[in-house]
NUVEXPA-875359 format. One record per residue: residue in one letter; x, y, z of N, C-alpha, C in turn. Coordinates in steps of 0.02 Angstrom, whole numbers, padded with zeros to 5 digits, always signed. Atoms other than C-alpha are relative to their C-alpha. Layout:
NUVEXPA-875359
AXYZXYZXYZ
...
***
This chain:
NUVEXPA-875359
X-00039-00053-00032-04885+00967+05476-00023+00069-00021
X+00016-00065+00015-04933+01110+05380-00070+00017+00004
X+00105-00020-00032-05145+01080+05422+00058+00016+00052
X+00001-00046-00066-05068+01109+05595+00018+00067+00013
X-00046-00058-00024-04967+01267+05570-00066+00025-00036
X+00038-00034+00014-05131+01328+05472-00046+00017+00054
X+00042-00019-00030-05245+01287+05602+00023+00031+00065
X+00002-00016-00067-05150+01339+05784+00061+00020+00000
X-00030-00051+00011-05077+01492+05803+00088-00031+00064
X-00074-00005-00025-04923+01413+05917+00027-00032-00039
X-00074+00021+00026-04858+01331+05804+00013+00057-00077
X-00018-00057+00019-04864+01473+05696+00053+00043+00027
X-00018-00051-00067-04789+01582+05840+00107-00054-00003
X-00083+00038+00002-04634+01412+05819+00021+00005-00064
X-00033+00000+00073-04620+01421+05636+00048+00061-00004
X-00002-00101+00007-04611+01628+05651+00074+00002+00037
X-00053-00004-00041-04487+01610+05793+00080-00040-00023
X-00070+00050+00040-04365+01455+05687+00011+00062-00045
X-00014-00070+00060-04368+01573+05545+00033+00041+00013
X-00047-00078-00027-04312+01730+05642+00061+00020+00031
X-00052+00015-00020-04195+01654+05733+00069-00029-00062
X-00040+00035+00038-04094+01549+05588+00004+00068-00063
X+00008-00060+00071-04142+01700+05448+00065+00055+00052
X-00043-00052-00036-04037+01814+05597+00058-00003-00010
X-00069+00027-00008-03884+01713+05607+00024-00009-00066
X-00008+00023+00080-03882+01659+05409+00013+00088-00006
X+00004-00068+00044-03917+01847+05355+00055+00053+00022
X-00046-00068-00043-03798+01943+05486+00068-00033-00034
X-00072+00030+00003-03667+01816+05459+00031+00020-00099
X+00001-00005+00093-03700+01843+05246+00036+00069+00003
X-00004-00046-00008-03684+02025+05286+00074+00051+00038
X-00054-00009-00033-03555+02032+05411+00062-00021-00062
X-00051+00028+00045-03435+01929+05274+00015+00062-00043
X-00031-00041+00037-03463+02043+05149+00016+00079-00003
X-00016-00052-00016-03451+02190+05221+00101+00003-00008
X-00066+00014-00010-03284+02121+05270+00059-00003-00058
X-00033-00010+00066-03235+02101+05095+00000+00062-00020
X+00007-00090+00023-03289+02280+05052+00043+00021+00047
X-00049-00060-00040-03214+02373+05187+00047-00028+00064
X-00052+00046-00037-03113+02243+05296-00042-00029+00057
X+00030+00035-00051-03151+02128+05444-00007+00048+00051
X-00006-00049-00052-03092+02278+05567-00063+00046-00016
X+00078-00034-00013-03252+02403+05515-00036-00026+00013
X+00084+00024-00014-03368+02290+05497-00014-00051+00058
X-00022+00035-00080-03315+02207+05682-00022+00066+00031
X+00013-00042-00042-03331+02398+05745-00077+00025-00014
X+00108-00019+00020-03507+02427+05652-00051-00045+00045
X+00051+00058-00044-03564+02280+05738+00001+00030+00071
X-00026-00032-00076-03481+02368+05909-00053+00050+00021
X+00010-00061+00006-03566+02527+05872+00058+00057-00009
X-00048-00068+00019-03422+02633+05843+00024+00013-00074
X+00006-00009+00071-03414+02730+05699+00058+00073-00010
X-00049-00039+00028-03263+02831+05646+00030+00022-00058
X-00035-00018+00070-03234+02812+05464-00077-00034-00041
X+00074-00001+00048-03395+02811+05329+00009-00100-00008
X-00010+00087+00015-03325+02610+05298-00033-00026+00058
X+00043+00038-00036-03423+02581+05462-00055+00003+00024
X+00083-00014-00012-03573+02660+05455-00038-00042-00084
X+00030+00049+00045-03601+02570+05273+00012-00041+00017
X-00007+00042-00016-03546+02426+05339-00065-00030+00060
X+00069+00007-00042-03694+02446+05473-00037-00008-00036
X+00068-00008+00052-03813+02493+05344-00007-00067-00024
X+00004+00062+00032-03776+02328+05256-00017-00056+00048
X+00006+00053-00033-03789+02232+05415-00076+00030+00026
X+00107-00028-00030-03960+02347+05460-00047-00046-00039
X+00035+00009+00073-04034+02292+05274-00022-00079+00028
X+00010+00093-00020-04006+02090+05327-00021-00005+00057
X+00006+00026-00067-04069+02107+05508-00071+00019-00013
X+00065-00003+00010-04224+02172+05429-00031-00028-00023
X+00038+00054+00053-04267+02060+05311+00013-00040+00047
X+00001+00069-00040-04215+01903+05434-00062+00009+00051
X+00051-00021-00044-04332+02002+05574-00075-00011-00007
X+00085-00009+00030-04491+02063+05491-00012-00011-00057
X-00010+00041+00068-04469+02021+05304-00018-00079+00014
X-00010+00072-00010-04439+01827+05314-00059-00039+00011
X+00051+00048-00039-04542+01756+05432-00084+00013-00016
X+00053-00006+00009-04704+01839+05397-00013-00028-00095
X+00017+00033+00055-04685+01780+05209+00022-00071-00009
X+00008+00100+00036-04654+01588+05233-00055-00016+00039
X+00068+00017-00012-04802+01601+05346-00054+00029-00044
X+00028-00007+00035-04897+01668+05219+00001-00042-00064
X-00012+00051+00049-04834+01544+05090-00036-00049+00015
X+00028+00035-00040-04896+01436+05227-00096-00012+00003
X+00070-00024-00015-05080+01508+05254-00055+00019-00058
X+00033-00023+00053-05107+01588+05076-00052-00049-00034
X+00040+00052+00016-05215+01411+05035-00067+00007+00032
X+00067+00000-00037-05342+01440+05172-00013+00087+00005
X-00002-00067-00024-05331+01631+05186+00033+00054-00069
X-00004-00045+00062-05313+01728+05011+00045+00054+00020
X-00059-00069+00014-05256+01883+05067+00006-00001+00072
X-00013+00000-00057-05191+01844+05204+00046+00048+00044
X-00060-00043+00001-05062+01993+05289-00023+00054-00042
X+00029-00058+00030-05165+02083+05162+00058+00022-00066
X-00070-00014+00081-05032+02050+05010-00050-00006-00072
X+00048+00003+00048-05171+02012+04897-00043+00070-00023
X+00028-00048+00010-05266+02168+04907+00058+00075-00009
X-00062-00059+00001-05188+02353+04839-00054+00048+00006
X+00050-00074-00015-05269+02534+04895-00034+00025-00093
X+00024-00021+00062-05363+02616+04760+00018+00048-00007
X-00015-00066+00007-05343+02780+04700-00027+00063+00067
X+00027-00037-00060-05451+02868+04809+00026-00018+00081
X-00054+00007-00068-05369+02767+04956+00060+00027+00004
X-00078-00039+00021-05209+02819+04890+00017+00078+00028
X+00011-00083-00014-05247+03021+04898-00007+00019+00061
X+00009+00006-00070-05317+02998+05065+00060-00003+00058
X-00037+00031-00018-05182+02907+05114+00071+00076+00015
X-00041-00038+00018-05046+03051+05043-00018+00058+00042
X+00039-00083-00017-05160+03206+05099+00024-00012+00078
X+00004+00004-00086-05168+03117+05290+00072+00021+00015
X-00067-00007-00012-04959+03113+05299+00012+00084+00023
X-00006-00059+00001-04962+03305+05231-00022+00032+00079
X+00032-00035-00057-05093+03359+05365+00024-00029+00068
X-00019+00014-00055-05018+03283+05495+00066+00016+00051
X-00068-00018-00026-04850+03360+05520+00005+00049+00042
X+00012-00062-00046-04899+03520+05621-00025-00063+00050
X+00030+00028-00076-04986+03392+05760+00054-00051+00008
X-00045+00022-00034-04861+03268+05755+00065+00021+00025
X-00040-00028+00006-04728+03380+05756+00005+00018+00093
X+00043-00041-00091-04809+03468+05925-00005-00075+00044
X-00005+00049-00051-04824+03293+06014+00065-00017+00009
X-00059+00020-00032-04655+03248+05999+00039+00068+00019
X-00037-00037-00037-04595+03409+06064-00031+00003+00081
X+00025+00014-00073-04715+03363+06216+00026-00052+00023
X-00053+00050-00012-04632+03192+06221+00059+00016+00019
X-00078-00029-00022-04465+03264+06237+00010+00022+00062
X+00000-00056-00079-04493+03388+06367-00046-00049+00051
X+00052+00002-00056-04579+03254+06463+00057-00041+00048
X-00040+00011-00021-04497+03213+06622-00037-00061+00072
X-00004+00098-00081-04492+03020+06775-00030+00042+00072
X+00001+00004-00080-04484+03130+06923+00074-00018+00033
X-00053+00014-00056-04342+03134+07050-00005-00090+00010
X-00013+00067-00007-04390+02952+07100+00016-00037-00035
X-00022+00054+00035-04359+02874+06952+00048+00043-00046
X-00051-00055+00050-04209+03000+06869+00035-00040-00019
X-00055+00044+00025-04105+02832+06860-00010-00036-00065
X+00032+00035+00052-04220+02764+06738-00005+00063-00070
X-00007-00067+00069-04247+02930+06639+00076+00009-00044
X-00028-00017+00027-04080+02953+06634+00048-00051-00054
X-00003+00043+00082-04054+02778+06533-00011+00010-00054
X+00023-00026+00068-04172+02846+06431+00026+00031-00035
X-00043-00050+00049-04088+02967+06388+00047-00032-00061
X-00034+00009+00056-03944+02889+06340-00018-00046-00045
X+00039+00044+00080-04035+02755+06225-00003+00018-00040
X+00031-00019+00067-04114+02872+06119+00064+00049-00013
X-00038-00035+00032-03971+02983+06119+00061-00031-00038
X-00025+00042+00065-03879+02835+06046-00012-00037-00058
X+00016+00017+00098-04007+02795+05903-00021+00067-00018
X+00022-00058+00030-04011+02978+05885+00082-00008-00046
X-00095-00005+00007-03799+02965+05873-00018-00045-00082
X-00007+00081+00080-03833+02801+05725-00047+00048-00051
X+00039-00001+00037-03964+02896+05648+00051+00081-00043
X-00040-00067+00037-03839+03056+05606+00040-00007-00040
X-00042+00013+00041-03716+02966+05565-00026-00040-00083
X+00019+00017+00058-03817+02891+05442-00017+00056-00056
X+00005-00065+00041-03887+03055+05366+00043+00042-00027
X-00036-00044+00001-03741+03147+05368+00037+00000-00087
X-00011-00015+00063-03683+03121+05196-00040-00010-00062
X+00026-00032+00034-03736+03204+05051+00004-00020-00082
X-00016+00026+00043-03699+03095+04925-00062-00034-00057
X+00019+00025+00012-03806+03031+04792-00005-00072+00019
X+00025+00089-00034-03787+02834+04836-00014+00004+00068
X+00038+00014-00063-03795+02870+05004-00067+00031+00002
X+00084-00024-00010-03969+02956+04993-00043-00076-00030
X+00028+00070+00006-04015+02788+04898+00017-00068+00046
X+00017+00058-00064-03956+02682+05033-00026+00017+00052
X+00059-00003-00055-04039+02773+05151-00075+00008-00025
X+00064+00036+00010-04191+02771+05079-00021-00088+00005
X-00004+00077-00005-04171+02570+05062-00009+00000+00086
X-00021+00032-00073-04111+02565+05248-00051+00015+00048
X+00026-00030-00062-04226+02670+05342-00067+00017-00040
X+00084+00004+00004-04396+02695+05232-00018-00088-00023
X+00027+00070+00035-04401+02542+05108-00005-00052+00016
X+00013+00037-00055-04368+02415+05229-00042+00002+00049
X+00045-00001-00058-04448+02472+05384-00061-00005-00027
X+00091-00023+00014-04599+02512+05285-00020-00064-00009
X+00024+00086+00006-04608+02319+05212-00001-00022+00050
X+00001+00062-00050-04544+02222+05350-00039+00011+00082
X+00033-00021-00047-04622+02325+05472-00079-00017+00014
X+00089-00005+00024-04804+02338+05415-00004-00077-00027
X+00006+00078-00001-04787+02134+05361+00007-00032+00060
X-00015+00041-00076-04741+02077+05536-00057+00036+00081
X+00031-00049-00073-04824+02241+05672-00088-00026-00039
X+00062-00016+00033-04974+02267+05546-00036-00081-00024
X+00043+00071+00060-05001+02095+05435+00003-00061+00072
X-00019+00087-00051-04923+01953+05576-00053+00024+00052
X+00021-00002-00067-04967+02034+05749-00079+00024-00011
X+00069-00009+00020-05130+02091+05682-00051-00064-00010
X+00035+00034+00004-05187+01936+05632+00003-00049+00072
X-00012+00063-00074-05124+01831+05795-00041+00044+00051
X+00031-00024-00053-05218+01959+05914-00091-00019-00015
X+00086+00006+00033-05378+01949+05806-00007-00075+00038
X+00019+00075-00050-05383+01752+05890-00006+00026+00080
X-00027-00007-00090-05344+01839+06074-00081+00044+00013
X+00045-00025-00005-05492+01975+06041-00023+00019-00058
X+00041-00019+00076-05625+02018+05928+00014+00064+00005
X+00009-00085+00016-05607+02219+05975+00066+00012-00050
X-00066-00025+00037-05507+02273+05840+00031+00063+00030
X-00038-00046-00032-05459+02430+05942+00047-00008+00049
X-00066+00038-00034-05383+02341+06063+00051-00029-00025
X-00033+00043+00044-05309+02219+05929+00068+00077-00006
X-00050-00054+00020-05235+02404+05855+00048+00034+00066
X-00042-00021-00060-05186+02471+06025+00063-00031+00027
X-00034+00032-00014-05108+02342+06080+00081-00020-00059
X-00030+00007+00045-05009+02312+05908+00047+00056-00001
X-00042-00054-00006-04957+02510+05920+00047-00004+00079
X-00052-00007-00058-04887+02496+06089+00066-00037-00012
X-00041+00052-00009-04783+02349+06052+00050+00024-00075
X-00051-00036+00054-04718+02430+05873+00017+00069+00018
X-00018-00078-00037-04694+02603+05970+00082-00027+00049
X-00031+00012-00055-04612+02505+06121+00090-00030-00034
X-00083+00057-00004-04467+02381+06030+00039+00051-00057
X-00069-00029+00022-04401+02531+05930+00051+00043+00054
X-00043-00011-00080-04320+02561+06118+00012+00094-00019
X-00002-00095+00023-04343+02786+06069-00048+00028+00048
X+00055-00044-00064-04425+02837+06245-00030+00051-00023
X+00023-00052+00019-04442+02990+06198-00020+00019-00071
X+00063-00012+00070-04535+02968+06026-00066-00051+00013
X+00042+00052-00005-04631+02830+06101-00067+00040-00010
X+00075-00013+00012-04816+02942+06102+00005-00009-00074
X+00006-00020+00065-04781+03011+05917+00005-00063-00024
X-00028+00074+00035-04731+02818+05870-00060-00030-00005
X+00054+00054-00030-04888+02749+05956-00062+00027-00075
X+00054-00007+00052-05000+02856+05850+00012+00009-00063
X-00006+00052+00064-04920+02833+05692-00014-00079-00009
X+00023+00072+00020-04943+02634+05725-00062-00009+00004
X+00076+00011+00011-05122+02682+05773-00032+00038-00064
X+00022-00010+00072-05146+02762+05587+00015-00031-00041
X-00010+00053+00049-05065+02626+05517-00050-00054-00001
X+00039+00039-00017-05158+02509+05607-00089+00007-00018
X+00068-00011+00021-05338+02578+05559+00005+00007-00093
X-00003-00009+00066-05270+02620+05381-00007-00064-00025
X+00020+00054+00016-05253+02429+05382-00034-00034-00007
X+00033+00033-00008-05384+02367+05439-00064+00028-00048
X+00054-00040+00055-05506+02503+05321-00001-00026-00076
X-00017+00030+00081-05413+02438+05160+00009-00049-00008
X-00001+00094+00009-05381+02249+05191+00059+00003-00039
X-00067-00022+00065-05226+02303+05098+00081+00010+00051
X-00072-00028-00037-05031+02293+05188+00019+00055-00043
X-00024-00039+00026-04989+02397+05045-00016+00094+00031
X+00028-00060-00007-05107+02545+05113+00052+00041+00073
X-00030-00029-00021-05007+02562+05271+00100-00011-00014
X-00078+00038+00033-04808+02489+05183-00010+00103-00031
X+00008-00078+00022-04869+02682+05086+00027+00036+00048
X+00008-00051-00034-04885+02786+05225+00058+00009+00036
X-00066+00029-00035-04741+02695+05328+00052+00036-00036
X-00047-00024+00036-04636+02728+05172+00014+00092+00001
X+00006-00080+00005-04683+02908+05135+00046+00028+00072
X-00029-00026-00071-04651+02976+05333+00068-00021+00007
X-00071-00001+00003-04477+02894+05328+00032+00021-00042
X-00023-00024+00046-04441+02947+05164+00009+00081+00000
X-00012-00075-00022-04474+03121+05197+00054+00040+00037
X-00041+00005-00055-04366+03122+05337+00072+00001-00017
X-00073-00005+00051-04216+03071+05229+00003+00040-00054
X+00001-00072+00059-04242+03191+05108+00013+00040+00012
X-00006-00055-00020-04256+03333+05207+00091+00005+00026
X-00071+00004-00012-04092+03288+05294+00063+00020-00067
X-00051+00003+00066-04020+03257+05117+00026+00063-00025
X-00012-00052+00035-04042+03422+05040+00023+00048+00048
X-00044-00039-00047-03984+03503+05211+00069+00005+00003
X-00081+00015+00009-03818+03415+05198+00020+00016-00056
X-00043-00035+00104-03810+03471+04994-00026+00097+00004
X+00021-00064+00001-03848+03653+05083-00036+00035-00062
X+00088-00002+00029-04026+03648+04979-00040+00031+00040
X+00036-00054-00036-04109+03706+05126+00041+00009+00072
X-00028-00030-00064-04042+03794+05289-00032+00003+00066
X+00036-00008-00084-04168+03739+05421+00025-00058+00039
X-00009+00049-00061-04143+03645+05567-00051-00057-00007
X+00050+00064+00014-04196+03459+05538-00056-00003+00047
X+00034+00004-00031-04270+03456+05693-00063+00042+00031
X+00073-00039-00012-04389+03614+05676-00039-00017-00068
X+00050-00020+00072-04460+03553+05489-00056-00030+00024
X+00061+00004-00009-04639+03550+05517-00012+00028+00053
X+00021+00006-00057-04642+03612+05681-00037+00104-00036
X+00037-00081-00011-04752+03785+05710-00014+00004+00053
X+00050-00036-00063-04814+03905+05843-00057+00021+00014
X+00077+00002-00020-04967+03923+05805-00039-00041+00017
X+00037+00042-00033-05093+03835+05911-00060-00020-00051
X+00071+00024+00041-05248+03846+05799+00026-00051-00067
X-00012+00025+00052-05132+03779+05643+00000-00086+00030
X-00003+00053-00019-05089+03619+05770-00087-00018+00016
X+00066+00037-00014-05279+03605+05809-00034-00003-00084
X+00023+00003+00103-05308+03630+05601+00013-00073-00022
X-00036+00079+00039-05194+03455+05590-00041-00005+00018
X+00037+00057-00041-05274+03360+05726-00085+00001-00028
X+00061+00002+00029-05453+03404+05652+00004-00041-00074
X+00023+00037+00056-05403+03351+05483+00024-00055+00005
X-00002+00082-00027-05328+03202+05546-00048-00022-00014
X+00075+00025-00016-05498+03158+05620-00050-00012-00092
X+00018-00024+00047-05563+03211+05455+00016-00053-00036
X-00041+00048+00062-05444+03112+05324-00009-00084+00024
X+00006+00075-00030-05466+02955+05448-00071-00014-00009
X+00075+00025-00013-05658+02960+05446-00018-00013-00107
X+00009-00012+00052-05639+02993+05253+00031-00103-00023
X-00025+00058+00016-05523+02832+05241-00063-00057+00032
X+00065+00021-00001-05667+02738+05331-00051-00006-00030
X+00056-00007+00043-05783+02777+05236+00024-00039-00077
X-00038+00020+00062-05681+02722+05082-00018-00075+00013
X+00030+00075+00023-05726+02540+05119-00062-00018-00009
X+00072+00028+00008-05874+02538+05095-00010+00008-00089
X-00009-00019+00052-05840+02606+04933+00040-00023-00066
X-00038+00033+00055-05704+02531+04848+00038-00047+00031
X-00054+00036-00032-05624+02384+04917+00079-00027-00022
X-00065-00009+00044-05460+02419+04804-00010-00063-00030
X+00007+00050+00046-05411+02292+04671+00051-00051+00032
X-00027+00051-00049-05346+02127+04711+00043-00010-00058
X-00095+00019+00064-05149+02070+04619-00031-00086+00000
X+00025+00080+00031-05201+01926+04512+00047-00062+00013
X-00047+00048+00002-05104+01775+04559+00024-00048-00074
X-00033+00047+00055-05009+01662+04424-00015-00071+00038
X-00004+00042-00033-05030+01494+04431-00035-00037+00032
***
């Protein structure tokens, strides 16, 4: 049974799918309970609803976010790797860690990148269906303006623990279970479909752009999964893009944080942004730049590999 799930990727594709399904229902239901004990059956019945009126049901979400991540993208990509790690070492790329010099690279690219991504998603925003399809836009709308609604309410307080559960909820998670399942799983199951790894990456960014259902971040999404996706494939390392993943969400909650502990007085939604044109063509060059630099880095150091026990 387990030669077969090594050698053919559907029953991979059934293991992945038992897993995600039973880890969903086990982990929500774990989650849902104790929420219920913490702050009663009634929040954590309306967290599940979406309605959020009293802080007892936006932690009560958070706790049921934490377990839908790990059952999702967590889980499944590490019992198939438990699975595979015999014929395939670093398989998912858990074996290998960035080096230093990947590391810097890695840090510098985030920095330089906030003036150009900043500028795409204000082109995203302002971009508009057309009269013929306004019925569809104006879904859009409200979608993202209801994981804009979840995502405020999450930020909005200023509390030490809550800055540590949102870091947990919204970098430290996504960044693992994300980059183990978009980056490590779907990466390796396309590599059987095509040898072009650009396609492999393309295809991988559309589909981690597409199912966080955020129309209007979908470009800026795509090409973060296409710098994750090359960061991965340069370092043989999940850790190299689980980094970068982390960092960019982490930032994000930070900034919010110290807004709400009136630390700083800007508008979340202009930090990074600028008007100058040449500074946005300054990113996008060193983009190009920091990405050709990370390239080059394998040839150079293929980071160090985590010694197994055992």
């Amino acid at each position: 049974m387990i030669d077969k799930v090594r050698q053919h990727t559907y029953m991979q594709l059934i293991i992945v799918g038992i897993v995600l399904m039973v880890g969903t229902i086990v982990f929500t239901g774990i989650a849902v309970g104790i929420s219920s004990l913490i702050w009663g059956m009634a929040d954590a019945m309306s967290a599940m609803e979406g309605q959020f009126t009293n802080n007892n049901q936006i932690s009560s979400l958070k706790l049921i976010q934490i377990a839908s991540q790990l059952a999702m993208f967590v889980l499944p990509p590490l019992v198939l790797w438990a699975i595979m790690r015999k014929d395939e070492p670093n398989y998912l790329g858990l074996t290998n860690v960035p080096n230093a010099h990947q590391i810097f690279i890695i840090l510098s690219l985030f920095i330089v990148s906030i003036p150009f991504l900043q500028y795409i998603i204000m082109l995203n925003e302002s971009m508009s269906l057309g009269d013929s399809l306004s019925g569809i836009e104006v879904w859009m709308r409200e979608q993202q303006d209801k994981n804009d609604f979840i995502v405020e309410k999450f930020l909005q307080n200023a509390s030490p623990l809550s800055l540590i559960a949102n870091l947990l909820v919204m970098a430290v998670m996504p960044a693992i279970g994300e980059e183990l399942f978009f980056r490590g799983l779907l990466t390796s199951w396309f590599k059987k479909v095509t040898s072009n790894i650009h396609i492999n990456i393309i295809i991988t960014s559309i589909i981690f752009s597409a199912i966080h259902f955020q129309f209007y971040g979908f470009i800026p999404r795509f090409l973060l999964g296409m710098a994750l996706g090359y960061t991965y494939y340069w370092t043989k390392s999940i850790w190299a893009p689980i980094l970068l993943h982390f960092v960019n969400n982490a930032v994000t909650v930070l900034v919010y944080f110290y807004i709400n502990s009136n630390e700083l007085t800007i508008d979340p939604q202009e930090f990074g942004t600028v008007d100058s044109t040449p500074i946005v063509i300054l990113s996008a060059v060193s983009i190009g730049g920091l990405m050709y630099l990370l390239y080059k880095s394998k040839d150079r150091g293929k980071g160090k590999r985590i010694e197994e026990k055992g």
